[in-house]
C-alpha positions in Angstrom: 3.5 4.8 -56.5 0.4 2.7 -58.8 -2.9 1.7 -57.1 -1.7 -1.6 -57.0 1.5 -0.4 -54.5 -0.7 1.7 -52.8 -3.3 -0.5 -52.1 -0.9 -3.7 -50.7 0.7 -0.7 -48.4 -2.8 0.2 -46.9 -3.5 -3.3 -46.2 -0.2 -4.1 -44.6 -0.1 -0.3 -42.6 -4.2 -1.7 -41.7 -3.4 -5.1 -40.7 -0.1 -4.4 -38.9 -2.0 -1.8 -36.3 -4.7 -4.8 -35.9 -1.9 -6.9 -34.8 -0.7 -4.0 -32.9 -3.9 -3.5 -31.4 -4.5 -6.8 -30.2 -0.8 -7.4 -28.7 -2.2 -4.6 -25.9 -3.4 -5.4 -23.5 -4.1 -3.5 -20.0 -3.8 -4.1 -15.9 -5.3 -1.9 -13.5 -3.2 -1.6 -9.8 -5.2 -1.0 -7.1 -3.3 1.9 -4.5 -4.8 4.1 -1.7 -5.0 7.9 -1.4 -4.0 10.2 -3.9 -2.0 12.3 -1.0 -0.5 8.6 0.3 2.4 6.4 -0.5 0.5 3.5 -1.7 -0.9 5.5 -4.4 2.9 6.4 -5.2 3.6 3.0 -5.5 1.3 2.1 -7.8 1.7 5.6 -9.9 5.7 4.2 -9.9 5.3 1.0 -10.5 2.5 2.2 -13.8 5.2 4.7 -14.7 8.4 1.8 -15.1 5.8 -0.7 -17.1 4.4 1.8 -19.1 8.0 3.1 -20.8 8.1 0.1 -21.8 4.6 -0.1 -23.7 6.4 -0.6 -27.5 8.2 -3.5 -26.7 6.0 -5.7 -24.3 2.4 -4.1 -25.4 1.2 -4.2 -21.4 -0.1 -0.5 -20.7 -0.6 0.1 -16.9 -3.7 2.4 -14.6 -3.3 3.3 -11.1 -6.0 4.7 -9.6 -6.6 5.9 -6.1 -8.5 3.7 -4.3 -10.0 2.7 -0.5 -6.7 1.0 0.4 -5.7 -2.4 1.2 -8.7 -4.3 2.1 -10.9 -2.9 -0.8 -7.3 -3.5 -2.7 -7.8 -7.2 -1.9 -11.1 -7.6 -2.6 -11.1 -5.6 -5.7 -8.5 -8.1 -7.2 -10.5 -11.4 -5.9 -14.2 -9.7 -7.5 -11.4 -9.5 -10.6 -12.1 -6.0 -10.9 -8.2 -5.4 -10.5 -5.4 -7.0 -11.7 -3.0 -6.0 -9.0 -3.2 -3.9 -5.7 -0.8 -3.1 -2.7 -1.8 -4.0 1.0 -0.3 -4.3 4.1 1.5 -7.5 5.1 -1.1 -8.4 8.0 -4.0 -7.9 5.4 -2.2 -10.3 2.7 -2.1 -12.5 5.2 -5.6 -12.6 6.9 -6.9 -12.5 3.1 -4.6 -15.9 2.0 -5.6 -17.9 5.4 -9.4 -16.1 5.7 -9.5 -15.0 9.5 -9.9 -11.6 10.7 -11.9 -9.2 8.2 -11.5 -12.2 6.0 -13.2 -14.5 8.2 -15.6 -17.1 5.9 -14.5 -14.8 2.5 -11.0 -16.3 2.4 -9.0 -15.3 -0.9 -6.9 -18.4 -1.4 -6.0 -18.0 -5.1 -4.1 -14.4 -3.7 -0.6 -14.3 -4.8 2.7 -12.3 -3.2 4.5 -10.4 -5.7 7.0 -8.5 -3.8 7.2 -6.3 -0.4 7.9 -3.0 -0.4 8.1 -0.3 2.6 7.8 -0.6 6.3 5.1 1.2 7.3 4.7 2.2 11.3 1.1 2.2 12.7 1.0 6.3 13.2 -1.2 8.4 15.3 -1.2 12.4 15.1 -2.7 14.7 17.9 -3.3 18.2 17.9 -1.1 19.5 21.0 -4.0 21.1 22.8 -6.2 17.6 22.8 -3.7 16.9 25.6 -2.9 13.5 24.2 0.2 11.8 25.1 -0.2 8.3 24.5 -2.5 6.2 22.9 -4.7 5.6 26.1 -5.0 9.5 26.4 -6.9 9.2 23.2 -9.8 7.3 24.3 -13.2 9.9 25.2 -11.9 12.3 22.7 -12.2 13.3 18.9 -10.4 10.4 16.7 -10.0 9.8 12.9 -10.6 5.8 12.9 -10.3 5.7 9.3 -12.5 4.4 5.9 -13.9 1.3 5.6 -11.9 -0.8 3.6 -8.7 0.7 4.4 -5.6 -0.4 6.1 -5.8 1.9 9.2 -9.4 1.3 9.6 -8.4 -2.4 9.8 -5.5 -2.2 11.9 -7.0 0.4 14.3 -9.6 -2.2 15.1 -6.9 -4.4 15.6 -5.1 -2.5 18.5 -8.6 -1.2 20.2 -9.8 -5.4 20.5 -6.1 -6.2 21.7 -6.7 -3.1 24.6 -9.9 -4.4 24.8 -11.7 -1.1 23.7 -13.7 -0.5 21.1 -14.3 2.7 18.6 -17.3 3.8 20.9 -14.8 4.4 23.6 -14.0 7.8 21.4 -16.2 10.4 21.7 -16.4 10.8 17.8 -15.3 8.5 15.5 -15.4 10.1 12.2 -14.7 7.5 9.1 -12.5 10.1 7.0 -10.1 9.2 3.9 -6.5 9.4 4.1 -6.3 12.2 2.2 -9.2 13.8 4.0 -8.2 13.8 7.8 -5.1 16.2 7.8 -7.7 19.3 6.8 -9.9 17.9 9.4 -7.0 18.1 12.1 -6.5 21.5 11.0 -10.0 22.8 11.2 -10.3 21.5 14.7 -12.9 18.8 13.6 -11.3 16.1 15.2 -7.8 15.8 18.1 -6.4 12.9 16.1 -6.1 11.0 13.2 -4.4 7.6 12.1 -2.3 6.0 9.7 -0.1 3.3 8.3 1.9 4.9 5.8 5.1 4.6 5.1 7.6 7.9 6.2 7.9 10.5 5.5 4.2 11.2 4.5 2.8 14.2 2.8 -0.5 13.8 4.4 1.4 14.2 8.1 3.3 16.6 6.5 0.7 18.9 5.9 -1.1 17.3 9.2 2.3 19.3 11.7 2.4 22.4 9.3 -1.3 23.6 9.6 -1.6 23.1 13.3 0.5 22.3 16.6 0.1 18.4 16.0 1.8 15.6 17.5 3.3 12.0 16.5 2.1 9.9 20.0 3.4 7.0 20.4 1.7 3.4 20.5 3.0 0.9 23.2 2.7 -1.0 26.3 1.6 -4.3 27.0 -1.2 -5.1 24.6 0.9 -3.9 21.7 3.8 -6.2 23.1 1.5 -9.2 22.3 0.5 -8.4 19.6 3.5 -8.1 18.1 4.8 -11.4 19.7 1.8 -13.4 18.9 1.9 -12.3 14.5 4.8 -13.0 12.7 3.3 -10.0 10.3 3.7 -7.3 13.1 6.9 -6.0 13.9 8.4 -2.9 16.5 9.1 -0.2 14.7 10.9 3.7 15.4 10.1 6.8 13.4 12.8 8.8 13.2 12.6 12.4 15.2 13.3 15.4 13.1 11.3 14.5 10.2 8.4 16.4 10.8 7.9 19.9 12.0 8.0 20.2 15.7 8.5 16.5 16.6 12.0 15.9 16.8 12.0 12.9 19.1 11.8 9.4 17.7 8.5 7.9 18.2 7.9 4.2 19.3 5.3 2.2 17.9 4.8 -1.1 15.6 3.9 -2.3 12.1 4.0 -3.9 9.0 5.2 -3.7 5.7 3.5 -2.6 2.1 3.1 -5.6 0.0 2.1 -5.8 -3.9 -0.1 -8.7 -4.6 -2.2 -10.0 -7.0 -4.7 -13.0 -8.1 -3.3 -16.9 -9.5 -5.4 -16.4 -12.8 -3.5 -13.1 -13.7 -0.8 -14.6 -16.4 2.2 -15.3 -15.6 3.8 -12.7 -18.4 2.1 -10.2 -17.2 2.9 -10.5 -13.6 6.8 -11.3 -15.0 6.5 -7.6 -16.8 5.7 -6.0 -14.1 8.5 -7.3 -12.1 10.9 -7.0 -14.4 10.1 -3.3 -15.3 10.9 -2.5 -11.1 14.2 -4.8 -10.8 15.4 -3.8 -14.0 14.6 -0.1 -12.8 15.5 -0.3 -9.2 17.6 2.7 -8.5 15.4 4.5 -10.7 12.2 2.9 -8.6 13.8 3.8 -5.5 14.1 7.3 -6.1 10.6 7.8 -6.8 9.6 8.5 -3.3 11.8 9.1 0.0 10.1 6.0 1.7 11.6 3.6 -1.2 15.4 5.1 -0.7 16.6 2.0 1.7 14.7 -0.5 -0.3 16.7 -4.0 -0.5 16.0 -7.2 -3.4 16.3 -9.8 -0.5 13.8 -8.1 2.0 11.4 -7.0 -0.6 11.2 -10.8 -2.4 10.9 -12.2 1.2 9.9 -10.0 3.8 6.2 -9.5 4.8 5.0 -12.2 2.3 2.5 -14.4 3.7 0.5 -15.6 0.3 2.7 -18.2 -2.1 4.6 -16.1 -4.7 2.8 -16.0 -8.1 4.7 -18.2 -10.8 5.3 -15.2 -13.3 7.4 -13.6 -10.2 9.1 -16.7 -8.4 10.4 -17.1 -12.7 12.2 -13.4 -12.5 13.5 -14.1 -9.2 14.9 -17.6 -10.2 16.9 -15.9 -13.2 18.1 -13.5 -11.3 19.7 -16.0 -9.1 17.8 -14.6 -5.9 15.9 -17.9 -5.3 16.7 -21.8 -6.1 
């Protein structure tokens, strides 16, 4: 090969890994706990976009984060492209009540829902609690800032008219920090809303004598009659160690949103690289196995769905 060759070859090796280079580009997905399903969500949802890097040039990060409210908020500061949050935190962000009050994000967009996830509350056996009453005066896990539970524990307390100063410690723990803390006996109960089964209450009934309680009566009936987000909802007995009846209590569903300005291709990637991988999604986690197209492109979806979306959903016939 002459200098001449060699030299048109450079250029063209140089200016085809500019091109490369500047076809990349790079969303961030905002999740929740590393020992939680949300972060699984986002890891999956990373994992499907990212085998796909050669063709479409969109390279995908999920990092672990404070959950859905600092989810939603990350992605309005623009400091995330995409996030997952619970259905009643999608929709208090898109209409600017609750937590949202005078911050409303009206340019959030729906994506697509994914798993039902039960308000859950574990007690050691020897607290004594039963029911969510007996928790009040004792040792509770309320939950970070920021995050889902947090949110939707304050919810319950104001609709029982209670408040977290009716515990007699309420510690502000991580998801992926409160299951240790059962064990050592540093608190008699700790909260989520996770989809099941979970690893966190997992590991939460393995180290110690715990129990799933369950969350009802007639606060928690209007509260699920009065918010079209909330819904009753059964966790099935046997899945954790020594609790093998089913356990009553309500909910809401795991939604993936995002922000208007994120472009329409990008947000169309991302959906195509789940749909076009669903069985392969769906067995990326146990809580994902009974996953449905029509629930998960309706369901739970209180924010309009972004354009790039709504388009994937139009071709694949599942909307008019």
């Amino acid at each position: 090969m002459n200098k001449f060759i060699k030299a048109v070859v450079a250029v063209t090796f140089a200016v085809s890994a500019t091109a490369a280079a500047a076809q990349e580009r790079f969303i961030t997905i905002g999740t929740g706990g590393q020992t939680g399903v949300y972060f699984v969500v986002g890891q999956s949802i990373c994992r499907l976009v990212n085998r796909g890097s050669a063709d479409h040039g969109l390279k995908c990060t999920a990092p672990s984060t404070g959950g859905s409210i600092a989810n939603i908020n990350a992605i309005a500061a623009g400091d995330m492209d995409m996030g997952v949050a619970q259905s009643d935190w999608q929709y208090h962000a898109y209409n600017g009540s609750s937590e949202f009050e005078g911050k409303q994000v009206g340019d959030l967009r729906a994506v697509f829902s994914v798993h039902p996830e039960p308000f859950t509350v574990v007690a050691r056996t020897d607290s004594g609690a039963t029911d969510f009453d007996s928790l009040f005066g004792k040792r509770v896990n309320v939950g970070n800032p920021g995050s889902g539970q947090r949110g939707t524990m304050e919810v319950v307390l104001n609709a029982m008219g209670k408040s977290i100063d009716d515990f007699s410690l309420a510690s502000e723990l991580k998801s992926a920090e409160q299951s240790a803390a059962l064990g050592d006996n540093k608190v008699d109960a700790i909260v989520f809303t996770a989809g099941h089964p979970n690893g966190s209450i997992q590991e939460a009934t393995t180290t110690t004598d715990a129990k799933l309680i369950p969350v009802t009566g007639p606060a928690i009936d209007k509260l699920v009659s009065e918010n079209p987000y909330y819904a009753k909802a059964t966790i099935p007995g046997g899945m954790y160690k020594g609790n093998d009846a089913d356990i009553e209590t309500f909910g809401v569903k795991a939604t993936f949103v995002t922000k208007a300005s994120v472009p329409d291709d990008v947000v169309y990637t991302v959906v195509k690289a789940v749909f076009d991988n669903f069985d392969r999604f769906k067995g990326l986690h146990p809580a994902f196995a009974n996953l449905q197209e029509a629930d998960m492109i309706s369901g739970g979806l209180s924010a309009p769905l972004h354009p790039g979306a709504e388009k994937y959903y139009r071709e694949r016939g599942w909307i008019q």
